[in-house]
C-alpha positions as CSV (number, residue, x, y, z in Angstrom):
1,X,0.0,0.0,0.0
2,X,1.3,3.5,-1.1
3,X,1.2,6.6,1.1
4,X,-1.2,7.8,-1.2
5,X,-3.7,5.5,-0.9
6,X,-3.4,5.4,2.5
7,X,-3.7,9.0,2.9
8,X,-6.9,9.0,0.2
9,X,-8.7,5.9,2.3
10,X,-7.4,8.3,5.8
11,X,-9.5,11.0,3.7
12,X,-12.9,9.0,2.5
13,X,-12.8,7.7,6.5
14,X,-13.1,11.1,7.4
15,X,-15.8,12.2,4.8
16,X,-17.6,8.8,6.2
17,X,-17.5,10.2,9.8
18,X,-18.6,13.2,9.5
19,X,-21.7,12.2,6.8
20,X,-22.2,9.5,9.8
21,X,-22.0,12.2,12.6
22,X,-24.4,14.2,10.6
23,X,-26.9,12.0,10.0
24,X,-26.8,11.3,13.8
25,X,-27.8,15.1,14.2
26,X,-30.8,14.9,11.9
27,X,-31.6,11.8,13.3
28,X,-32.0,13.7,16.6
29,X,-34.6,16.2,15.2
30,X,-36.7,12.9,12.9
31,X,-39.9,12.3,14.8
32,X,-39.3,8.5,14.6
33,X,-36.2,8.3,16.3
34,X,-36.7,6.8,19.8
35,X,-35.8,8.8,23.0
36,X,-33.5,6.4,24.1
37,X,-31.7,6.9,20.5
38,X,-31.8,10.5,20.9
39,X,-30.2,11.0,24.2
40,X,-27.3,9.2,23.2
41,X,-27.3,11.2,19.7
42,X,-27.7,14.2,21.9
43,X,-24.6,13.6,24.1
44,X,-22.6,12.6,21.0
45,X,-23.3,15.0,18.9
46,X,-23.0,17.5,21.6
47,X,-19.6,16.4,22.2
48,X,-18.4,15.5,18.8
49,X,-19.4,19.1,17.8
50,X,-18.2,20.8,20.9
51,X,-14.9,23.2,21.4
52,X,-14.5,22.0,24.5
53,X,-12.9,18.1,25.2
54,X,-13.4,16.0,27.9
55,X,-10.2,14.4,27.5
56,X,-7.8,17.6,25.9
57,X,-5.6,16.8,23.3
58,X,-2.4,17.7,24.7
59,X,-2.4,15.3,27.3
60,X,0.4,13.0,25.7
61,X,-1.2,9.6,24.6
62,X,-4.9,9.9,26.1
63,X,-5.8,13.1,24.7
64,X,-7.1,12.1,21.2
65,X,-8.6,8.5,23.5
66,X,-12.1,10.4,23.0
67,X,-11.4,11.2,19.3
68,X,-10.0,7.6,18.3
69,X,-12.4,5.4,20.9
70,X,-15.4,6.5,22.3
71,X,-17.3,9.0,20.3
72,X,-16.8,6.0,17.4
73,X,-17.9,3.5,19.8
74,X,-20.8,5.8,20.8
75,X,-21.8,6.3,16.8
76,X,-22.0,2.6,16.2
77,X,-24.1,2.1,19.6
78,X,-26.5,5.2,18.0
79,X,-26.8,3.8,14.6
80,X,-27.6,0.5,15.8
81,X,-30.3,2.6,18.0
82,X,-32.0,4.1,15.4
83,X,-34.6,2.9,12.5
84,X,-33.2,2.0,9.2
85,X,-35.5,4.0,7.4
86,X,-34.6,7.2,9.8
87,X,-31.3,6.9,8.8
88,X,-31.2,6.6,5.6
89,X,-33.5,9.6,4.9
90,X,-30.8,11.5,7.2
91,X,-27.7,10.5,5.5
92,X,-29.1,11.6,2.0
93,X,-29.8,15.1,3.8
94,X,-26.4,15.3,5.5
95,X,-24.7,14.8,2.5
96,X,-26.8,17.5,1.1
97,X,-25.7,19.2,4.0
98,X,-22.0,18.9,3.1
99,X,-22.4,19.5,-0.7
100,X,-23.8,22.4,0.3
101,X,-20.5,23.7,2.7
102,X,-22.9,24.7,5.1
103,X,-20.9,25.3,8.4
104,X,-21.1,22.2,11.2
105,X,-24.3,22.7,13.0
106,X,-23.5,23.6,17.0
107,X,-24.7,23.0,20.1
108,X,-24.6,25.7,22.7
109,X,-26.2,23.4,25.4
110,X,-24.0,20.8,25.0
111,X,-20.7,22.9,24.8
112,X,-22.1,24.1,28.4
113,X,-22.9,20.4,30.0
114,X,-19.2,19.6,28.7
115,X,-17.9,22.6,30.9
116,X,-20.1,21.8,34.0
117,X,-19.0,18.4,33.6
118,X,-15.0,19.8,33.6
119,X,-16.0,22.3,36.1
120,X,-18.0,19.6,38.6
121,X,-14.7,17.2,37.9
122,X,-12.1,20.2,39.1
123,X,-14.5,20.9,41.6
124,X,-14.3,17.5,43.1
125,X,-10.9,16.5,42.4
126,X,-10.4,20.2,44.6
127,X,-12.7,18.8,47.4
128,X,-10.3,15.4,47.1
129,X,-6.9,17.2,47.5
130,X,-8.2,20.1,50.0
131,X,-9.5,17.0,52.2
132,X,-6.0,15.1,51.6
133,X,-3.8,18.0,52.6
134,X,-5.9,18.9,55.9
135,X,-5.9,15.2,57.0
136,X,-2.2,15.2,56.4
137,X,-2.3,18.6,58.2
138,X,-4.9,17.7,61.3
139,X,-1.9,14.5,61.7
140,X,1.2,16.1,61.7
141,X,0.0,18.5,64.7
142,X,-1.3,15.9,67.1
């Protein structure tokens, strides 16, 4: 295999993804998708489409974890979620979508449950070292 078909399959994957993460997103707003479809859909598109990371990206090694494992995981749970006939009517209308260079749609709810999650996680990690210190504190006076 030659770097350029690796680099042109590396390219149609992509194209695939985000056809696939689009059709999620109108899948979301399709009267026959199920709830239970939808919440998922909701948190992963939210995510996928959000500037903020759980996992950042400069964290060596586990910062593209989230990118390379679980928002494709979370696709293929969704898809398998979701009618045939649902998703097939979205695909042909995020293609459209993309033809069309419209910009990626966004979420502003979900960008902010992605930073109260970060926040509620530095909050607690906080609670967790303040508590360490004053119990290591509290012992080395007695």
């Amino acid at each position: 295999m030659d770097e350029n078909s690796l680099s042109q399959g590396i390219k149609q994957k992509t194209e695939n993804l985000k056809v696939e993460l689009l059709a999620l997103w109108f899948a979301y707003r399709h009267p026959k998708t199920p709830w239970y479809a939808k919440v998922l859909v909701m948190l992963i598109g939210g995510y996928a489409f959000s500037p903020i990371d759980l996992i950042p990206d400069f964290i060596p090694l586990i910062g593209y974890l989230d990118d390379l494992i679980i928002l494709p995981l979370g696709i293929y749970i969704a898809v398998r979620l979701i009618p045939k006939d649902v998703l097939d009517e979205t695909r042909v209308k995020a293609k459209e979508w993309l033809e069309q260079k419209r910009g990626d749609p966004k979420s502003k709810a979900a960008g902010v449950l992605i930073a109260f999650v970060w926040i509620l996680v530095i909050l607690i990690a906080i609670n967790y070292f303040l508590k360490a210190f004053i119990i290591e504190w509290v012992r080395s006076i007695r």
